[in-house]
C-alpha positions in Angstrom: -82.2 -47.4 -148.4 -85.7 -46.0 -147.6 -87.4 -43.0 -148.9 -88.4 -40.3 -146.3 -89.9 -37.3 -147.4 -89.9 -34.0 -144.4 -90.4 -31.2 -144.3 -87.7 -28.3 -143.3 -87.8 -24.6 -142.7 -86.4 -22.2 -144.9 -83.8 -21.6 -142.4 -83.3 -25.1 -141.9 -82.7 -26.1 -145.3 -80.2 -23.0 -145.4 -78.2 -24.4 -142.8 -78.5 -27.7 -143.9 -76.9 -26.5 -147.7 -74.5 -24.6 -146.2 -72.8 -27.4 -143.6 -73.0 -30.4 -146.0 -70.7 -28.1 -148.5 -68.5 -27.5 -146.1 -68.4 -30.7 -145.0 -68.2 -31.9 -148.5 -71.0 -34.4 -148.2 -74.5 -35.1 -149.3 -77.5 -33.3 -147.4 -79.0 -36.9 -147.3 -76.1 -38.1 -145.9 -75.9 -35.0 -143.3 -79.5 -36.2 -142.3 -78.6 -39.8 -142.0 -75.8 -38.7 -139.7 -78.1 -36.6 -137.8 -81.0 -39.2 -137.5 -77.8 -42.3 -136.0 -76.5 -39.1 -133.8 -79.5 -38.2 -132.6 -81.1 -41.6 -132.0 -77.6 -42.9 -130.3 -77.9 -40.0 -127.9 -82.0 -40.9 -126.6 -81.0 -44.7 -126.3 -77.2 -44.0 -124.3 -77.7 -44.1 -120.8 -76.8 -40.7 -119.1 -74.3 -40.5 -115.7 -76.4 -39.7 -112.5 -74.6 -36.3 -112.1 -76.0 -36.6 -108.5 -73.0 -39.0 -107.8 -70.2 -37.5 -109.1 -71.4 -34.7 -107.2 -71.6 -36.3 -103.8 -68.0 -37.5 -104.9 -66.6 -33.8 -105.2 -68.2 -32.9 -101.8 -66.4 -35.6 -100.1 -63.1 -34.6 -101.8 -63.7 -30.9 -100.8 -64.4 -32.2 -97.5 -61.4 -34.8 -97.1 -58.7 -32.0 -98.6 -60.1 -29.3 -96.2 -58.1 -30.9 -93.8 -60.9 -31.4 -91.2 -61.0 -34.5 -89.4 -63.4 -37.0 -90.4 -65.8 -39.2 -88.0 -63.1 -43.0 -87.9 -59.9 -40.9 -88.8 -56.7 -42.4 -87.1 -55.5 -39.6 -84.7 -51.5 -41.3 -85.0 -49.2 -41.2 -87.5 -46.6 -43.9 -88.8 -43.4 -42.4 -87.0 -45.5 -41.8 -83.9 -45.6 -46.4 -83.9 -41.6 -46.3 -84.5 -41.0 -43.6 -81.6 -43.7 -45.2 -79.4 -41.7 -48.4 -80.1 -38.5 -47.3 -80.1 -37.6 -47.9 -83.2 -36.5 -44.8 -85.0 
């Protein structure tokens, strides 16, 4: 291990006493915890939200039931009848 010294706020350190007893660990610990969670977040890519968005639209769109520029304007059954196979 390596020795860090910082420096915390009064409300800070309050907090911080108060969550590592209830959590029933050290407050060194609940900084080394915070320090992996906090650096695992900065280097973890993030979605592009903008996608995912684009995605619902075209769902929204396709469900509305409108019809869509390439849509097939037949249906199975219509083949069969056309056919004479039903």
């Amino acid at each position: 291990m390596i020795r860090k010294q910082i420096y915390l706020r009064a409300d800070q350190d309050r907090r911080l006493k108060m969550l590592a007893r209830k959590l029933g660990i050290s407050e060194a610990e609940l900084i080394r915890q915070s320090v992996d969670r906090a650096v695992l977040e900065s280097t973890t890519p993030r979605p592009d939200l903008s996608v995912w968005e684009a995605e619902r639209k075209y769902l929204v769109r396709r469900m509305s039931g409108r019809k869509l520029p390439g849509r097939r304007d037949w249906r199975r059954d219509d083949l069969y009848e056309r056919d004479g196979l039903s």
